[in-house]
MDAnalysis code that builds the backbone (N, CA, C; Angstrom):
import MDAnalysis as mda
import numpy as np

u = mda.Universe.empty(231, n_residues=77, atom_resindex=np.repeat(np.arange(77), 3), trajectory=True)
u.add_TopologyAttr("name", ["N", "CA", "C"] * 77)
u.add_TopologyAttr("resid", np.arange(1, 78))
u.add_TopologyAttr("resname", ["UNK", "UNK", "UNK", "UNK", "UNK", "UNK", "UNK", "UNK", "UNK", "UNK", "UNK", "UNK", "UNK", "UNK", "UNK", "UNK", "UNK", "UNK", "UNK", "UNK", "UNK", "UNK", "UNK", "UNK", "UNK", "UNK", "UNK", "UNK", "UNK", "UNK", "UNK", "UNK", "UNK", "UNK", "UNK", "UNK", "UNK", "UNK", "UNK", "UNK", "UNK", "UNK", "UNK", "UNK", "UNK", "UNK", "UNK", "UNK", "UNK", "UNK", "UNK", "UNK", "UNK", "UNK", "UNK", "UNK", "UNK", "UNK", "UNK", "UNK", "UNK", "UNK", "UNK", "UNK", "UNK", "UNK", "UNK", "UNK", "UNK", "UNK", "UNK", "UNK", "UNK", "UNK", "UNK", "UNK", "UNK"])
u.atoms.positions = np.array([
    [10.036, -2.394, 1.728],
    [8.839, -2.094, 0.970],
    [7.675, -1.760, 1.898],
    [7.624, -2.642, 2.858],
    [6.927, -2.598, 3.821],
    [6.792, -0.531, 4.602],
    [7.946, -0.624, 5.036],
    [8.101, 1.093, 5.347],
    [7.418, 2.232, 4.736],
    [8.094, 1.869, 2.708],
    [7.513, 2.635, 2.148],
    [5.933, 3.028, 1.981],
    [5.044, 1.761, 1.854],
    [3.657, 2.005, 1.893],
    [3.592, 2.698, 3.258],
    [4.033, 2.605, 4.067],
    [3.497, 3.087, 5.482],
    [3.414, 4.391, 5.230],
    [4.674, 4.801, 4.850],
    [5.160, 6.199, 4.978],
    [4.022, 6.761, 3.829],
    [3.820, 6.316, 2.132],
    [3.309, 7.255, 1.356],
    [1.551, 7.261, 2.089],
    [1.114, 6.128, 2.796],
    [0.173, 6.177, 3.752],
    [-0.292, 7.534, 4.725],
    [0.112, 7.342, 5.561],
    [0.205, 8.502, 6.418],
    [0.958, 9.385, 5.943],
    [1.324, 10.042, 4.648],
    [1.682, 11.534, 4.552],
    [0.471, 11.872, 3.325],
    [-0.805, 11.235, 2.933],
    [-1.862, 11.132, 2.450],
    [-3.433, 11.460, 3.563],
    [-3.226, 10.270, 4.247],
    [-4.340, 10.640, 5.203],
    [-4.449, 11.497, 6.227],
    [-5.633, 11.512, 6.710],
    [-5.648, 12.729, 8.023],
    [-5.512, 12.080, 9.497],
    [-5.669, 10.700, 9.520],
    [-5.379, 9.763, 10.654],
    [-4.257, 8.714, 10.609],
    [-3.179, 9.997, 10.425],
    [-1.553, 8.387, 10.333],
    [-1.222, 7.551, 11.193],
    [-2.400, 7.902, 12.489],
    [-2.157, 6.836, 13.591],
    [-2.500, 5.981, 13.289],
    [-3.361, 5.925, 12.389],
    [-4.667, 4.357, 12.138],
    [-4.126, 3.889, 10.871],
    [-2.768, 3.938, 10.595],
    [-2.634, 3.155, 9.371],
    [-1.563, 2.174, 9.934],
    [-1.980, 0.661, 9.065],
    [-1.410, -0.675, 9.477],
    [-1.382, -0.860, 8.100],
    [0.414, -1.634, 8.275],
    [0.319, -2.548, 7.085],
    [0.853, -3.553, 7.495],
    [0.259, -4.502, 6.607],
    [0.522, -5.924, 7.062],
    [1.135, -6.831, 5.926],
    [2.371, -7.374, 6.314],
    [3.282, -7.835, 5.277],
    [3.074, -9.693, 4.861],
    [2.499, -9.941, 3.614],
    [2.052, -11.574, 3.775],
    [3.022, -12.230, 2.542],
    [4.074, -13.163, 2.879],
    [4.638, -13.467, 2.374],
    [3.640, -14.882, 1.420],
    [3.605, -14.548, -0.054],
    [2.443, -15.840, -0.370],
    [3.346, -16.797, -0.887],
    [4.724, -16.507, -2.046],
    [5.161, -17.310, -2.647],
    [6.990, -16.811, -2.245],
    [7.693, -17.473, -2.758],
    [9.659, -17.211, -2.650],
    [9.414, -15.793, -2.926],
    [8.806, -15.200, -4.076],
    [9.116, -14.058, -4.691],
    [7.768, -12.735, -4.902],
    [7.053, -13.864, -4.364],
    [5.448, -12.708, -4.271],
    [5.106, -12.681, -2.615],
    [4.887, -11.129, -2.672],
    [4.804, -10.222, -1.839],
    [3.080, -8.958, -1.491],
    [2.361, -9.759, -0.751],
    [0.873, -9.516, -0.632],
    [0.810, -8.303, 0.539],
    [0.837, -6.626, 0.294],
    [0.939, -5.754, 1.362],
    [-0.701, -5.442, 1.385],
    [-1.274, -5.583, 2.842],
    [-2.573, -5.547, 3.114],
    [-2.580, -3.821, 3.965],
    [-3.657, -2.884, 3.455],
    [-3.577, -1.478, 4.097],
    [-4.571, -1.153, 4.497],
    [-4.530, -1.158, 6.187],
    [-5.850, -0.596, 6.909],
    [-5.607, 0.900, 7.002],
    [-7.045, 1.575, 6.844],
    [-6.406, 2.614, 7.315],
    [-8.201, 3.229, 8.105],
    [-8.047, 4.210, 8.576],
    [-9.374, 4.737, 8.807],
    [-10.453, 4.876, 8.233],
    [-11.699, 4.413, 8.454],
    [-12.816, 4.791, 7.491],
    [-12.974, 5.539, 6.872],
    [-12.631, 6.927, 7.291],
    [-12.955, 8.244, 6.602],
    [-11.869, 8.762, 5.764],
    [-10.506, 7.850, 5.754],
    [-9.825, 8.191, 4.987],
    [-9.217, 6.822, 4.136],
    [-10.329, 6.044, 3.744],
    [-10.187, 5.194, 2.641],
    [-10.461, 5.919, 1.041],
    [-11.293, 6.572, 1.123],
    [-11.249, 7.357, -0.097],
    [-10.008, 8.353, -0.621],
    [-9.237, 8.707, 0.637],
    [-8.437, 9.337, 0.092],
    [-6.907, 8.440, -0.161],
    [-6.968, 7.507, 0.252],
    [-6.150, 6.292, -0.281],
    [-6.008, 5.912, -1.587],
    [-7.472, 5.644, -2.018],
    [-7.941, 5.118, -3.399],
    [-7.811, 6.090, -4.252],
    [-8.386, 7.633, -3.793],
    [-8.356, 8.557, -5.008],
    [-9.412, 8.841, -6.081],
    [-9.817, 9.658, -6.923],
    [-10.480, 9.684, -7.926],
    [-10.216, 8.721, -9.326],
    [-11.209, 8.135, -8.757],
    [-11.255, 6.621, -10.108],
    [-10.287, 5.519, -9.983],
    [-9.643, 5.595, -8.474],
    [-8.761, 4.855, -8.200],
    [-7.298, 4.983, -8.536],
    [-6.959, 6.298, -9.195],
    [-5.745, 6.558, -9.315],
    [-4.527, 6.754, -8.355],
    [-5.071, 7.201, -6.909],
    [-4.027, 7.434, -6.267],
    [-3.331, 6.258, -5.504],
    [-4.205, 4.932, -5.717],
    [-4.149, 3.477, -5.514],
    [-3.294, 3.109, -6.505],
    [-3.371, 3.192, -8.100],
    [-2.927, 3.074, -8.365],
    [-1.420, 3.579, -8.884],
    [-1.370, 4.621, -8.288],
    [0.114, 5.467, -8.760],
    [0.757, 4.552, -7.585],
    [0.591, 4.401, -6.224],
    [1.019, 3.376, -5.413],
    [1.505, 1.806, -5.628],
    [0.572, 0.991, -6.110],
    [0.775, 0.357, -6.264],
    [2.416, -0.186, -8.025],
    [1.835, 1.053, -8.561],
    [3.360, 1.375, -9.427],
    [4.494, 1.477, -8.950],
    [4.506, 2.528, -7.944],
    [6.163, 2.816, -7.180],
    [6.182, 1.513, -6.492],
    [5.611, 0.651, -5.780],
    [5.535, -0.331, -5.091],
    [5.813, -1.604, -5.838],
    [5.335, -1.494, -7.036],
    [5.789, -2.501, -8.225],
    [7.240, -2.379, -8.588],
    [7.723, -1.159, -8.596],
    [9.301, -0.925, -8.803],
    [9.891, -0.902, -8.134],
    [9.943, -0.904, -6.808],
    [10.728, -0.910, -5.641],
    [10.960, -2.782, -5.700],
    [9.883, -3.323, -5.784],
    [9.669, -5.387, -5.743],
    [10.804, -5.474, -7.022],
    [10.605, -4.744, -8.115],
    [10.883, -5.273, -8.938],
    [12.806, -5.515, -9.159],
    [13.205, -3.974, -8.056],
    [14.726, -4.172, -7.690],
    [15.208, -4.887, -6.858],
    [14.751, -5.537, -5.860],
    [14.531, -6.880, -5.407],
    [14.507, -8.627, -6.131],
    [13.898, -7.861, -6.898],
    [13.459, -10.001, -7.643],
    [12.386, -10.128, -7.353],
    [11.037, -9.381, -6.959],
    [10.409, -9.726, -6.392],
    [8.796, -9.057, -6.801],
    [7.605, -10.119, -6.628],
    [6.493, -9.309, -6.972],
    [5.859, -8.796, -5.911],
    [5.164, -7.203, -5.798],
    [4.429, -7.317, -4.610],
    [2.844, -6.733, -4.879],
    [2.018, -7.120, -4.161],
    [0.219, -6.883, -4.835],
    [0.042, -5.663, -3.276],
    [-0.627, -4.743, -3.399],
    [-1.174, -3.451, -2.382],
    [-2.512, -4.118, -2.702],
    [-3.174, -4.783, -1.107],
    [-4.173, -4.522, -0.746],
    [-4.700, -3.636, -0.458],
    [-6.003, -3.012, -0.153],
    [-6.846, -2.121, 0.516],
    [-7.634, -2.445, 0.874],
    [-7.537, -2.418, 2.701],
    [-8.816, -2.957, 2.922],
    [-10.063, -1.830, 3.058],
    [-11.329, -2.094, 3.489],
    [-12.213, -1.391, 3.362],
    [-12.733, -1.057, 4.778],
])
């Protein structure tokens, strides 16, 4: 899961060097992915009205969910 955010990450922004994700295991089955990415390309992470955050965090919900597992997409700022 971890991979995947990376990857839909950097084939979005204009600085794929500067993207980190950071994998935080909180519970057996919940799964907390934290996403740095460059200043100037936090907006294009998030998207208009937050949609492109959230179409992410969907595929990312279904990938956990063939697993057993929940996972939450941070963004940091």
């Amino acid at each position: 899961m971890k991979e995947f955010v990376e990857y839909i990450a950097k084939s979005i922004v204009d600085n794929p060097e500067n993207v980190i994700v950071e994998e935080k295991n909180i519970e057996d089955k919940k799964v907390v992915f934290a996403l740095k990415v460059a200043a100037g390309d936090v907006g294009k992470v998030i998207g208009k009205q937050g949609k492109t955050a959230q179409a992410i965090r969907t595929l990312l919900q279904a990938i956990a969910a063939k697993e057993g597992k929940r996972a939450i997409l941070e963004i940091a700022d």
